[in-house]
DOKOLMAR-177134 format. One record per residue (C-alpha): residue in one letter; x, y, z. Coordinates in steps of 0.05 Angstrom, whole numbers, m for minus. Each point is the difference from the previous one (the first is absolute). Layout:
vexse resn = a, u = X, v = Y, w = Z
...
This chain:
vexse resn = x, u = 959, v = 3970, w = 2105
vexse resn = x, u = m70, v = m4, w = 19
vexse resn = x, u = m39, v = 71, w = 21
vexse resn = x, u = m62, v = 6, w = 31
vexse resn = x, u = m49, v = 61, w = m15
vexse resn = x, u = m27, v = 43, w = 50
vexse resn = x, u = m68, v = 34, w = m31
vexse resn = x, u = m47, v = 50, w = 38
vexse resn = x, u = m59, v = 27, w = m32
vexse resn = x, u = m28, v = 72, w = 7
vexse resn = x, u = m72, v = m10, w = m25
vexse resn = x, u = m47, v = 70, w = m20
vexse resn = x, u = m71, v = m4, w = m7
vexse resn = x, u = m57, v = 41, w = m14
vexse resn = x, u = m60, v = m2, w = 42
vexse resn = x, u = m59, v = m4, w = m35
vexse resn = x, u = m42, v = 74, w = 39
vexse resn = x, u = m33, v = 39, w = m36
vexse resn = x, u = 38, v = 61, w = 18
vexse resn = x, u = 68, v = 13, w = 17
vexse resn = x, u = 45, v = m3, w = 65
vexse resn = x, u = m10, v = 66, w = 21
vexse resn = x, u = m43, v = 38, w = m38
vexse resn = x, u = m69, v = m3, w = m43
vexse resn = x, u = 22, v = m12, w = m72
vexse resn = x, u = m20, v = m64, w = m36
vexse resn = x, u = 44, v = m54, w = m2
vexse resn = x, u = m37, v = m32, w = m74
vexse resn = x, u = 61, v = m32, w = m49
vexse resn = x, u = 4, v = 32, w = m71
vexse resn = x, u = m35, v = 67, w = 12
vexse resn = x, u = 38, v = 74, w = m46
vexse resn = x, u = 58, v = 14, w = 27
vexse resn = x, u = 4, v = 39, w = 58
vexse resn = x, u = m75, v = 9, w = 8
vexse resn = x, u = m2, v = m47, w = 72
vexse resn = x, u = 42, v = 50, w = 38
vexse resn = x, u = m6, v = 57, w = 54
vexse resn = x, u = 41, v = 48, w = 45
vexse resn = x, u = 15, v = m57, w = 47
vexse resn = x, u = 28, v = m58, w = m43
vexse resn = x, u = 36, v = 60, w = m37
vexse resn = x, u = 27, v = 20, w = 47
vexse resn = x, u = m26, v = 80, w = 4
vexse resn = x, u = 35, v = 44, w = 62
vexse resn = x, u = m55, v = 0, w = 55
vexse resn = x, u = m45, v = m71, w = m16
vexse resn = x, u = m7, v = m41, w = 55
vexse resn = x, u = m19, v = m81, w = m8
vexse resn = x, u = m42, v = m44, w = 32
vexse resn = x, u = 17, v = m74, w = 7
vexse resn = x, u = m58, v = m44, w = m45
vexse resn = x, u = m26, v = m42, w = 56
vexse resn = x, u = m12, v = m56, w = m58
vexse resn = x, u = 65, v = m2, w = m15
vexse resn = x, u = 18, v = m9, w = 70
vexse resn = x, u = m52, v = m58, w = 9
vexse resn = x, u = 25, v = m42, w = m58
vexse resn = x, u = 76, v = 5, w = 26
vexse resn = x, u = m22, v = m28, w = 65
vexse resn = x, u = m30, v = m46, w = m37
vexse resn = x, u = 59, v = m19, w = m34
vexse resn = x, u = 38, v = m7, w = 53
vexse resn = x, u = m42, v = m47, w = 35
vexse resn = x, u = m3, v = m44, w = m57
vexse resn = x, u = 77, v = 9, w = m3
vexse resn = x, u = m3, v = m24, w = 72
vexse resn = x, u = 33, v = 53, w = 19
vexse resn = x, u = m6, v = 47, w = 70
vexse resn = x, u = m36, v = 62, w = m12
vexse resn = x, u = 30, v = 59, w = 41
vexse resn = x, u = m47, v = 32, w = 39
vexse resn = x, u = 29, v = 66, w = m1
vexse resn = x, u = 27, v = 14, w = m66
vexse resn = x, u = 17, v = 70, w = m35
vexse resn = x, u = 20, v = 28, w = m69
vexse resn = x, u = 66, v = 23, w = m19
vexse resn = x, u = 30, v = 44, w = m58
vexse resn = x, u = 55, v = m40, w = m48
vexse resn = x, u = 34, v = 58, w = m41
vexse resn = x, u = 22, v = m7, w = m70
vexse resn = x, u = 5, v = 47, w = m59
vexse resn = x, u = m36, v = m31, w = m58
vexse resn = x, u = m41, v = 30, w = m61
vexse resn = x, u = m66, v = m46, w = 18
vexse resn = x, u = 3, v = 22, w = 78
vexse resn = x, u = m29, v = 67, w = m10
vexse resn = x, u = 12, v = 7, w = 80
vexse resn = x, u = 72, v = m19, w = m1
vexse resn = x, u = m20, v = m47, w = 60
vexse resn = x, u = m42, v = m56, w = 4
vexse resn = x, u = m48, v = m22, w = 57
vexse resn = x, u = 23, v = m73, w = 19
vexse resn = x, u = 21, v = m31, w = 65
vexse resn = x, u = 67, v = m6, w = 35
vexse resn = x, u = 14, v = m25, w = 70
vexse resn = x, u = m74, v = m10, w = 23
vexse resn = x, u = m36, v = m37, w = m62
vexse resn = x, u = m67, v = m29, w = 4
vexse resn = x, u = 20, v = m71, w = 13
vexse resn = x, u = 62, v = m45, w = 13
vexse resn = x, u = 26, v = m70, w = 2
vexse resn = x, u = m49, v = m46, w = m44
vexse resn = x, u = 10, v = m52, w = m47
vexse resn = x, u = m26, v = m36, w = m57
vexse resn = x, u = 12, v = m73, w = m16
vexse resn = x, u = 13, v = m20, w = m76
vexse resn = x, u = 5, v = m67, w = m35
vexse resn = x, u = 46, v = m17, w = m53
vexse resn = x, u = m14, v = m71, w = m27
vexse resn = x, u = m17, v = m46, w = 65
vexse resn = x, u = 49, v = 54, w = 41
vexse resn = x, u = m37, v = 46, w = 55
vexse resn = x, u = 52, v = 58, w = 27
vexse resn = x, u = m23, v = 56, w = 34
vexse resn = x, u = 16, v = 71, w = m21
vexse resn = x, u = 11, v = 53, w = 61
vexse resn = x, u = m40, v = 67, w = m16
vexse resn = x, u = 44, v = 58, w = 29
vexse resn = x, u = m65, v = 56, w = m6
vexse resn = x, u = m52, v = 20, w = m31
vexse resn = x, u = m14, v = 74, w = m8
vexse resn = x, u = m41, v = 50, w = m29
vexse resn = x, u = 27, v = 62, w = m39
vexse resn = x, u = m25, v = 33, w = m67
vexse resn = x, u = 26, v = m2, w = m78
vexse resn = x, u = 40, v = 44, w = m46
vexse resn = x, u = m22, v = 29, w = m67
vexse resn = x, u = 23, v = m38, w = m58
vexse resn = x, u = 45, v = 25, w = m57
vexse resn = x, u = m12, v = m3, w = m74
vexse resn = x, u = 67, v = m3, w = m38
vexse resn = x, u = m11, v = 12, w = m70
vexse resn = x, u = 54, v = 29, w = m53
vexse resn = x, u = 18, v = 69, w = 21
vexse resn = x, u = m29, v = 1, w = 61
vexse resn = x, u = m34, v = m25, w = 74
vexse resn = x, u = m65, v = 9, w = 11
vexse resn = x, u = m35, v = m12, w = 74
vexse resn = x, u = m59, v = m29, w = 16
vexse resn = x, u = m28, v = 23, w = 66
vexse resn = x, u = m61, v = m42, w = m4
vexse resn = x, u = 44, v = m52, w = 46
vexse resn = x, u = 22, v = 42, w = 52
vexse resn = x, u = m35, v = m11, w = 68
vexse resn = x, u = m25, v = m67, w = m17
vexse resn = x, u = m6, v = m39, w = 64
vexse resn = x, u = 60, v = m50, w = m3
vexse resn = x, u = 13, v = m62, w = 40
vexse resn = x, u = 82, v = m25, w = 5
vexse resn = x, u = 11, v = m74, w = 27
vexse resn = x, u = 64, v = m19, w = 9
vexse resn = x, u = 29, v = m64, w = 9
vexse resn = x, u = 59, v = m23, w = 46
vexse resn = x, u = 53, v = m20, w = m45
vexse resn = x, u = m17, v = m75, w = 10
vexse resn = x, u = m5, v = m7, w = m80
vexse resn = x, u = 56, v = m51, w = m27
vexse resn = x, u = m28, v = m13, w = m73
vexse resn = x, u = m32, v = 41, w = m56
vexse resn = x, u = m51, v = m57, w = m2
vexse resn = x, u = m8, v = 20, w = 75
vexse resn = x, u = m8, v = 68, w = m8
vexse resn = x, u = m56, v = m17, w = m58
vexse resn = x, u = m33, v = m46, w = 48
vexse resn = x, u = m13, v = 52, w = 54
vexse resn = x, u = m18, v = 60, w = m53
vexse resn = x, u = m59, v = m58, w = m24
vexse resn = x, u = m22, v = m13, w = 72
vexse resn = x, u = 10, v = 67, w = 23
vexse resn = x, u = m40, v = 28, w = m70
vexse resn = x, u = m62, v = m48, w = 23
vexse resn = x, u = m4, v = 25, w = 69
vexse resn = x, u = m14, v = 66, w = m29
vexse resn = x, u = m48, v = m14, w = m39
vexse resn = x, u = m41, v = m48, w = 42
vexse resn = x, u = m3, v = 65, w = 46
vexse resn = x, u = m25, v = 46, w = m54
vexse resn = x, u = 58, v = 52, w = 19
vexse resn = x, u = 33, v = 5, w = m58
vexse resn = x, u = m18, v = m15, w = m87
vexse resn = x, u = 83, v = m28, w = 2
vexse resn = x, u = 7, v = 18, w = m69
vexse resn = x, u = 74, v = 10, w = m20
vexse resn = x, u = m16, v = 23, w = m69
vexse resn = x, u = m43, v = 64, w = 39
vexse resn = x, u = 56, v = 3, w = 48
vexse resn = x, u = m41, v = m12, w = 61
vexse resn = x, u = 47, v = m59, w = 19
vexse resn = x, u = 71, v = 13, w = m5
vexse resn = x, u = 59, v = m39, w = 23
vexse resn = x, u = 70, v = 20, w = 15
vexse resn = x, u = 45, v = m52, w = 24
vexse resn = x, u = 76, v = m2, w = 55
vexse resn = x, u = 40, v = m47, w = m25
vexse resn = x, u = 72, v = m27, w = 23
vexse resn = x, u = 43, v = m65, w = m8
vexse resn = x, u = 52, v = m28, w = 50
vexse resn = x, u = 32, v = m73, w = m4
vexse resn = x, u = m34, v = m55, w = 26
vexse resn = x, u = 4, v = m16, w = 74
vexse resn = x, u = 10, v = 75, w = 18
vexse resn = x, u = m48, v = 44, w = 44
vexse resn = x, u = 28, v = 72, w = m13
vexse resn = x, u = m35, v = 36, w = m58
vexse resn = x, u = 24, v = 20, w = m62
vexse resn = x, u = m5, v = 65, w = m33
vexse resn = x, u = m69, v = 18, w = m33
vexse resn = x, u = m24, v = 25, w = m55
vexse resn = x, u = m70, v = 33, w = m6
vexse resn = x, u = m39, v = m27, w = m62
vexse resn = x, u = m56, v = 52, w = m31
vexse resn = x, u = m39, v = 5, w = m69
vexse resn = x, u = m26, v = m71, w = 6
vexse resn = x, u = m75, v = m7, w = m23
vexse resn = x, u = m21, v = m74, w = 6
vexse resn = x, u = 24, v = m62, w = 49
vexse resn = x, u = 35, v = m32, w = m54
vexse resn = x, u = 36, v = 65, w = m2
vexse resn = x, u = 22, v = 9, w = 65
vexse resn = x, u = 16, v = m85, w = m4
vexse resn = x, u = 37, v = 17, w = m69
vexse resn = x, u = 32, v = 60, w = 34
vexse resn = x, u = 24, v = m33, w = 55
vexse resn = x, u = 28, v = m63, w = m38
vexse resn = x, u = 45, v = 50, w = m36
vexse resn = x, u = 19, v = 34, w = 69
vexse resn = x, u = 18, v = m58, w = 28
vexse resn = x, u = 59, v = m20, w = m51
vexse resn = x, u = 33, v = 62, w = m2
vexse resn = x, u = 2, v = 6, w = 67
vexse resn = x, u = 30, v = m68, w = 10
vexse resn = x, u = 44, v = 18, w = m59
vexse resn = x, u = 23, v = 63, w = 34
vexse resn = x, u = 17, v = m34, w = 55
vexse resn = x, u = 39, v = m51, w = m23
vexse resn = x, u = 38, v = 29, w = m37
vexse resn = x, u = 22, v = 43, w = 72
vexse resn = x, u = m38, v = 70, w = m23
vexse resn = x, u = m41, v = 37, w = 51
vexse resn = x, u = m70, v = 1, w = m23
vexse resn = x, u = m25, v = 73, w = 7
vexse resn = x, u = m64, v = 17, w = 35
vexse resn = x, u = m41, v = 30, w = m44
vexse resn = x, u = m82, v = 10, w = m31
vexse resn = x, u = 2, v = m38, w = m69
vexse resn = x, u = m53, v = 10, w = m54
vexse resn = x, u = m31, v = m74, w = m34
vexse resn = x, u = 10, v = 4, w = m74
vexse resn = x, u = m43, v = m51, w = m30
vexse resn = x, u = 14, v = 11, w = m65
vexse resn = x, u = 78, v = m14, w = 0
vexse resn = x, u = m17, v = m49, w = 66
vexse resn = x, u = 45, v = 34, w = 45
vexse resn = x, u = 7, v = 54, w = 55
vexse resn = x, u = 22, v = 67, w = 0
vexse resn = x, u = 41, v = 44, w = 43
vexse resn = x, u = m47, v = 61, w = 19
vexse resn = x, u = 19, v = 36, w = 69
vexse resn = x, u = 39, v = m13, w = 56
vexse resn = x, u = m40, v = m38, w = 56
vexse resn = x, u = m38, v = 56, w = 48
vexse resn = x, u = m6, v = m19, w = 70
vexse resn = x, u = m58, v = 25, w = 50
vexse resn = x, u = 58, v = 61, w = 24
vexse resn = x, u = 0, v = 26, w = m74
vexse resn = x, u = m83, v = 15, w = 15
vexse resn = x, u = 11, v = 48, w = 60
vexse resn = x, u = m72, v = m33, w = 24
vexse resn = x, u = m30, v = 33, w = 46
vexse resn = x, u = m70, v = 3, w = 34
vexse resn = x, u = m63, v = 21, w = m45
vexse resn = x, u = m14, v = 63, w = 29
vexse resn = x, u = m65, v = 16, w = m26
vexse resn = x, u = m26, v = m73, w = 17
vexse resn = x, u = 10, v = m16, w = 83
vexse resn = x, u = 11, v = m71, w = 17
vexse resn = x, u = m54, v = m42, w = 11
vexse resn = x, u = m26, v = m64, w = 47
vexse resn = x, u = m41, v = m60, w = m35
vexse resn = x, u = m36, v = m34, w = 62
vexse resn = x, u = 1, v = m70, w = 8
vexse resn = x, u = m77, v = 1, w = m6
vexse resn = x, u = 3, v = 39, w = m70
vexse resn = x, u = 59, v = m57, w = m21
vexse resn = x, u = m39, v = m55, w = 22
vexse resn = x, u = m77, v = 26, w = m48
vexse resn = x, u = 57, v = 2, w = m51
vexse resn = x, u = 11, v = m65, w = 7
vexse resn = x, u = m63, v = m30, w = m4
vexse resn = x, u = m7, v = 28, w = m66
vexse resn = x, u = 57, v = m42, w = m28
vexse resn = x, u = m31, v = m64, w = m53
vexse resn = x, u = 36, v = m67, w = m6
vexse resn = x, u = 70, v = 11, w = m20
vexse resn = x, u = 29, v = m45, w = m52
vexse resn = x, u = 24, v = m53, w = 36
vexse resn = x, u = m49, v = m8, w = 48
vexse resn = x, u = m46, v = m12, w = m65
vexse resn = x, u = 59, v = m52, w = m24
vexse resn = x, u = m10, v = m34, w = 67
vexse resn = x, u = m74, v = m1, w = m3
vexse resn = x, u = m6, v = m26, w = m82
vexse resn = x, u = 48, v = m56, w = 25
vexse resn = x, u = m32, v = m20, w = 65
vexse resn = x, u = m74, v = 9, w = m33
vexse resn = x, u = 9, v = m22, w = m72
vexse resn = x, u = 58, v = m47, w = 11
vexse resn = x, u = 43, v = 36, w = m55
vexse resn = x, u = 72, v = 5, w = m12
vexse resn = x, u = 41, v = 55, w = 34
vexse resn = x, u = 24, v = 17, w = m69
vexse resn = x, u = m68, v = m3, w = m31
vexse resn = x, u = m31, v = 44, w = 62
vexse resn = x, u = 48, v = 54, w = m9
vexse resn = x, u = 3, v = 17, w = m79
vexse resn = x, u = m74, v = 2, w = 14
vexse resn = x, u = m3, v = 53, w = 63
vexse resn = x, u = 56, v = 42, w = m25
vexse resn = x, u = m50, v = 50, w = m30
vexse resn = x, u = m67, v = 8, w = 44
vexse resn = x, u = m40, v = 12, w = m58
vexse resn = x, u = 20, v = m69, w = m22
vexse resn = x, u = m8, v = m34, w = 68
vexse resn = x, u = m74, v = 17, w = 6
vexse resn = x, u = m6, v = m29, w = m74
vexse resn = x, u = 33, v = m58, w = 14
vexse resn = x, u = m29, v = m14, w = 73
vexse resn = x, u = m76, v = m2, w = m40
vexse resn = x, u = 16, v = m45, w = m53
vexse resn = x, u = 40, v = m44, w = 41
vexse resn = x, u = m58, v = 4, w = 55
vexse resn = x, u = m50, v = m15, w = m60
vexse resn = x, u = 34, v = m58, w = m31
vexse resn = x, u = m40, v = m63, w = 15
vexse resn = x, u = 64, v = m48, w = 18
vexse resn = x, u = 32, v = m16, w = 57
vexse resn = x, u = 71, v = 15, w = m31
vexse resn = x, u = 16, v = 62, w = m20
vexse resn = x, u = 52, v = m9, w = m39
vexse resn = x, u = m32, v = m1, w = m72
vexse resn = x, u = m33, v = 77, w = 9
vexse resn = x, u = 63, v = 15, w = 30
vexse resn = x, u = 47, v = m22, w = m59
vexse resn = x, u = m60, v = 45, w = m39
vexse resn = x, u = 15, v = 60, w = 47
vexse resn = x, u = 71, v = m3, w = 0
vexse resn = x, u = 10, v = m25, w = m72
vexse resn = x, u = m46, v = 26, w = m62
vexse resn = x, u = m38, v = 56, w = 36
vexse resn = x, u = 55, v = 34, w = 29
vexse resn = x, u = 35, v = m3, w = m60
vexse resn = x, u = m53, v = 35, w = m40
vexse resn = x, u = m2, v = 51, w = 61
vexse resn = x, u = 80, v = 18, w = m9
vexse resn = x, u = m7, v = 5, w = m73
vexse resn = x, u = m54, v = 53, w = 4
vexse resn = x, u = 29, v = 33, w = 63
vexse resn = x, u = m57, v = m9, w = 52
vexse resn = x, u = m27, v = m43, w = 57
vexse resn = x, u = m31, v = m54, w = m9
vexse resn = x, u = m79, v = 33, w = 14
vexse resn = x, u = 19, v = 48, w = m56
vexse resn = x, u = 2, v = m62, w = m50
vexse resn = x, u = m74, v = 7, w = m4
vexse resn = x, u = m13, v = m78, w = 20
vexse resn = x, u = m40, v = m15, w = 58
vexse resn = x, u = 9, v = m54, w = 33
vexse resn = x, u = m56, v = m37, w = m7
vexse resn = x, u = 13, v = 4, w = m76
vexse resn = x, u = 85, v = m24, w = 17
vexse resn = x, u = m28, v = m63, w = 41
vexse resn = x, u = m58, v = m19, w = m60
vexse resn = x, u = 63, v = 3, w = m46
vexse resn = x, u = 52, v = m51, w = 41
vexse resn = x, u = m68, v = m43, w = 9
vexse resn = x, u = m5, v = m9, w = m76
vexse resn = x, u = 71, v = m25, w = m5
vexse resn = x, u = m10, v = m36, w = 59
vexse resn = x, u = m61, v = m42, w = m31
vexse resn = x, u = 36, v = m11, w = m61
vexse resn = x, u = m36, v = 49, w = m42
vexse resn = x, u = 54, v = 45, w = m21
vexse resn = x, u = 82, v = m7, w = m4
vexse resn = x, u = 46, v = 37, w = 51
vexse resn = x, u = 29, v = 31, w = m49
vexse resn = x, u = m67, v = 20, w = m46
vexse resn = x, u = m23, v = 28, w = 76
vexse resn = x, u = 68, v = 46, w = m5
vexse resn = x, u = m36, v = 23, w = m63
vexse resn = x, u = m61, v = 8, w = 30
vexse resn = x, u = 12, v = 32, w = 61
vexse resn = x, u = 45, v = 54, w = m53
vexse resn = x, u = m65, v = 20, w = m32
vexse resn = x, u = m42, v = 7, w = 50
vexse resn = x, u = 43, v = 51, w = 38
vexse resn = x, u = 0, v = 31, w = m72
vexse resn = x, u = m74, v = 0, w = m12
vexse resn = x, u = m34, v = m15, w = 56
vexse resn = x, u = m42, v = m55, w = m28
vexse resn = x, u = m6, v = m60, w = 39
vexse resn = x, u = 47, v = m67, w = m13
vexse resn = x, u = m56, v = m46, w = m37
vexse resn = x, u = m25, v = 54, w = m51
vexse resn = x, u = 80, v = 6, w = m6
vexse resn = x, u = 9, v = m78, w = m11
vexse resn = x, u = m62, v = m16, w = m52
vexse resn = x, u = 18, v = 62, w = m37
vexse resn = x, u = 75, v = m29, w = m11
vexse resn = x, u = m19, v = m69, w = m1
vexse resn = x, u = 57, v = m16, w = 65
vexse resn = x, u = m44, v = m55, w = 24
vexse resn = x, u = 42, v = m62, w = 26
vexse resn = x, u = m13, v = m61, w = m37
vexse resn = x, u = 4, v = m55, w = 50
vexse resn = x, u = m41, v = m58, w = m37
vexse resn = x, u = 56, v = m47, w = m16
vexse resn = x, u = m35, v = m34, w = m60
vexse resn = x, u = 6, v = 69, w = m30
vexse resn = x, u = 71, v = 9, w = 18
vexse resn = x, u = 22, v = m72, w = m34
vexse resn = x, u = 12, v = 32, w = m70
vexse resn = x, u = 40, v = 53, w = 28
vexse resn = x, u = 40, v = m47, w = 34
vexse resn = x, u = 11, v = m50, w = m64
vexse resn = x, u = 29, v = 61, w = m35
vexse resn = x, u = 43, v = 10, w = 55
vexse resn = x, u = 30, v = m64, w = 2
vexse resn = x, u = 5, v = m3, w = m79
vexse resn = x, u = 38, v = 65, w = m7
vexse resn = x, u = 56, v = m15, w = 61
vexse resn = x, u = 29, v = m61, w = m22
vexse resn = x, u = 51, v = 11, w = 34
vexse resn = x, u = m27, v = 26, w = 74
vexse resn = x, u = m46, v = m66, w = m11
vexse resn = x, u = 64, v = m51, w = 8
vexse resn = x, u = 27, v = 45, w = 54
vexse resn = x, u = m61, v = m16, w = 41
vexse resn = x, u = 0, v = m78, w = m15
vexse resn = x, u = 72, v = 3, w = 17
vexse resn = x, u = m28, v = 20, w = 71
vexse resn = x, u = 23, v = 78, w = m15
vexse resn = x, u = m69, v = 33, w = 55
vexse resn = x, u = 26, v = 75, w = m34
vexse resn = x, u = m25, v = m21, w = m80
vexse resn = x, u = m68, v = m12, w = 28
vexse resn = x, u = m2, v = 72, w = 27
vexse resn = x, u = 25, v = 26, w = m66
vexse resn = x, u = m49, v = m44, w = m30
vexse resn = x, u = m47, v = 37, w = 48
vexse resn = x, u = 22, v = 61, w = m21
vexse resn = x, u = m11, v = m10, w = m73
vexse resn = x, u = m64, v = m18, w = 4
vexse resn = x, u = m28, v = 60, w = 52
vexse resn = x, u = 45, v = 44, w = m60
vexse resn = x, u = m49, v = m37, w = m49
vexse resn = x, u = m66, v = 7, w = 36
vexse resn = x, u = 18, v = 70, w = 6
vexse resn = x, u = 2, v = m3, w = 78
vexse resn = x, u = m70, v = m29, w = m4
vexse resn = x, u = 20, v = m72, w = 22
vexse resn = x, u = m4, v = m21, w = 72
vexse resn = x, u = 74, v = m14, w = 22
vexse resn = x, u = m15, v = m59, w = 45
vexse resn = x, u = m48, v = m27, w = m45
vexse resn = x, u = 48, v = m5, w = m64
vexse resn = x, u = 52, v = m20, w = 40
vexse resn = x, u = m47, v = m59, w = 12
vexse resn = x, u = m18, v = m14, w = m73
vexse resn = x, u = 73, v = 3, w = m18
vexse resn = x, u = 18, v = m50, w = 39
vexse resn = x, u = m53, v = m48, w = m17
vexse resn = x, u = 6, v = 10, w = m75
vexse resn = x, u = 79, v = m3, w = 10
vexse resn = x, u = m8, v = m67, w = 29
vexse resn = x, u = m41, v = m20, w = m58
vexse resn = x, u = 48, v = 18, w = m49
């Protein structure tokens, strides 16, 4: 029997302030242990906070971007656990009255648009972080206090390629604010994920389970691929599936029971005491929002409509802002009307060379004056595609521009076809056999011809131009 999944995601963020949620310390990644913390974020009998007003800025930011309804009177609440990295044994977050309600974002999977409903959005602050090593736990208080940001999703997720989908888009937003660095590998983006399965057709929930320890999107897609079979396992073969919080292991690519599922009654929340609730005026939400940039797919919309490019194309290209602003110059720049060729350049090559060495695409130390003076030399014939792959390698490597590259390697394209003719004759004398294939009217033994002979000019020969010879000396023979 067929089972649908039903995924919500519980996304964590750090926003990017200087200082912390309620209190002065320094919120810098990678500083001595324990040298970023005060009475406040540890929690010292007597220390009052103060709510970062930063902090508070860039949530309502958020949540405007999130489309979502920011709450004009709003307060803090107290969410009680016992946990070595809470030195307060509470945490500030935000319970019945968060900071915003009821947005959504929408999220494309292939040609597919589905919206995603966005229960809140809410401020609160971060734990320490433990250090297991042999004999022992060490804590890090360094984390504590950190201004944290929770968005999470109404559980209108159905696929682990869903779920990736939205982490992307949601990932961009953040970043084309400036809120937040998102990197899961500091732990300033986190992602735990609700999942449950019930048979196709039905509309009453499953039983979840919560999924934690999950450091990248294809994590949390891997994790929730797994999830989603036992479940359906458990169910058909008539067991109850128990709710529970399971830990990701990647390593044996499976979960893990941890804890029983918490709900909000095992928190005892109550109102922050030392922090009264607060209104945000319409006027202050409103300056907020004319501080927002072009979101991602307003920027998809606009590269379509103004450089007549591919949905596709337009959004591998504004998924990073860095690499939008890139992209929009050199495709502004380039001299044709279709875009398409410094596109397949963007998209293709370049962004290649910026995965493999981790960055954006400004960081690849090309400008891109320099990207469009390469694509004109292949363009006019003066260099190979693939000799410009070359090219474009060593001149993110050196810095040197592409013709110092090209005389110094000799990767000049030889077009002249009365230079190309000998090539071509030694071609055709050592494939016999691909030779009768093509008088036998086989179009393929011409391109292995073709491919012989680029093998033999050592990727100097013009394609179109030996394809030419070869067929004129092939009739001749």
């Amino acid at each position: 029997m067929d089972y649908q999944a039903v995924i919500g995601l519980e996304v964590h963020a750090h926003l990017k302030t200087r200082t912390k949620a309620f209190c002065g310390c320094p919120t810098e990644f990678g500083a001595p242990a324990n040298s970023q913390v005060c009475p406040v974020c540890l929690g010292f009998p007597g220390s009052l906070p103060v709510l970062n007003k930063a902090a508070l800025d860039f949530a309502v930011k958020v949540a405007l971007a999130l489309n979502c309804t920011v709450q004009e009177f709003t307060k803090l609440d107290r969410k009680n656990y016992f946990y070595p990295d809470l030195p307060k044994n509470y945490q500030i977050s935000q319970y019945d009255l968060p900071l915003s309600r009821n947005g959504f974002l929408d999220i494309f999977t292939g040609k597919t648009r589905k919206r995603i409903g966005i229960t809140r959005v809410h401020l609160e602050e971060d734990a320490g972080k433990l250090i297991h090593q042999e004999s022992v736990s060490l804590v890090d208080f360094n984390r504590s206090g950190i201004p944290l940001l929770e968005i999470v999703s109404e559980p209108d997720i159905n696929s682990p390629q869903e779920a990736y989908a939205y982490l992307t888009a949601l990932k961009s937003i953040l970043e084309y604010l400036e809120v937040s660095d998102c990197d899961m590998e500091k732990g300033s983006l986190r992602c735990d994920a609700n999942i449950s399965v019930r048979k196709a057709g039905e509309k009453t929930l499953g039983t979840k389970a919560e999924l934690k320890n999950m450091n990248s999107f294809k994590a949390v897609r891997d994790a929730l691929d797994y999830e989603i079979l036992r479940q359906s396992e458990e169910v058909a073969s008539g067991n109850a599936v128990v709710q529970e919080t399971r830990l990701w292991d990647a390593g044996k690519q499976k979960t893990l029971p941890m804890r029983a599922k918490e709900e909000a009654k095992d928190y005892r929340y109550f109102p922050e005491p030392d922090l009264p609730p607060f209104i945000i005026r319409a006027e202050a939400i409103e300056e907020v929002r004319k501080g927002i940039p072009e979101m991602p797919r307003e920027k998809i919309s606009r590269f379509m409509s103004d450089f007549g490019i591919s949905e596709y194309d337009a959004t591998i290209l504004t998924s990073r802002k860095e690499d939008a602003l890139f992209a929009e110059e050199c495709i502004k720049e380039y001299p044709e009307k279709d875009k398409k060729t410094v596109t397949n350049w963007l998209i293709g090559p370049l962004l290649s060379e910026a995965n493999n060495r981790n960055c954006a695409l400004p960081g690849l130390r090309i400008t891109a004056k320099r990207l469009l003076g390469l694509i004109s030399l292949v363009e006019r014939q003066e260099i190979s595609g693939l000799s410009a792959k070359t090219v474009l390698t060593e001149m993110i490597d050196s810095g040197r521009e592409a013709g110092e590259i090209i005389k110094e390697k000799g990767l000049s394209q030889v077009s002249d076809s009365a230079s190309l003719e000998s090539v071509a004759d030694e071609v055709i004398r050592e494939n016999v056999k691909s030779v009768a294939d093509f008088k036998q009217g086989k179009e393929s033994a011409l391109m292995f011809l073709v491919g012989q002979a680029m093998k033999k000019s050592r990727g100097k020969a013009n394609p179109k131009v030996i394809q030419e010879v070869l067929k004129r000396r092939l009739a001749d023979a």
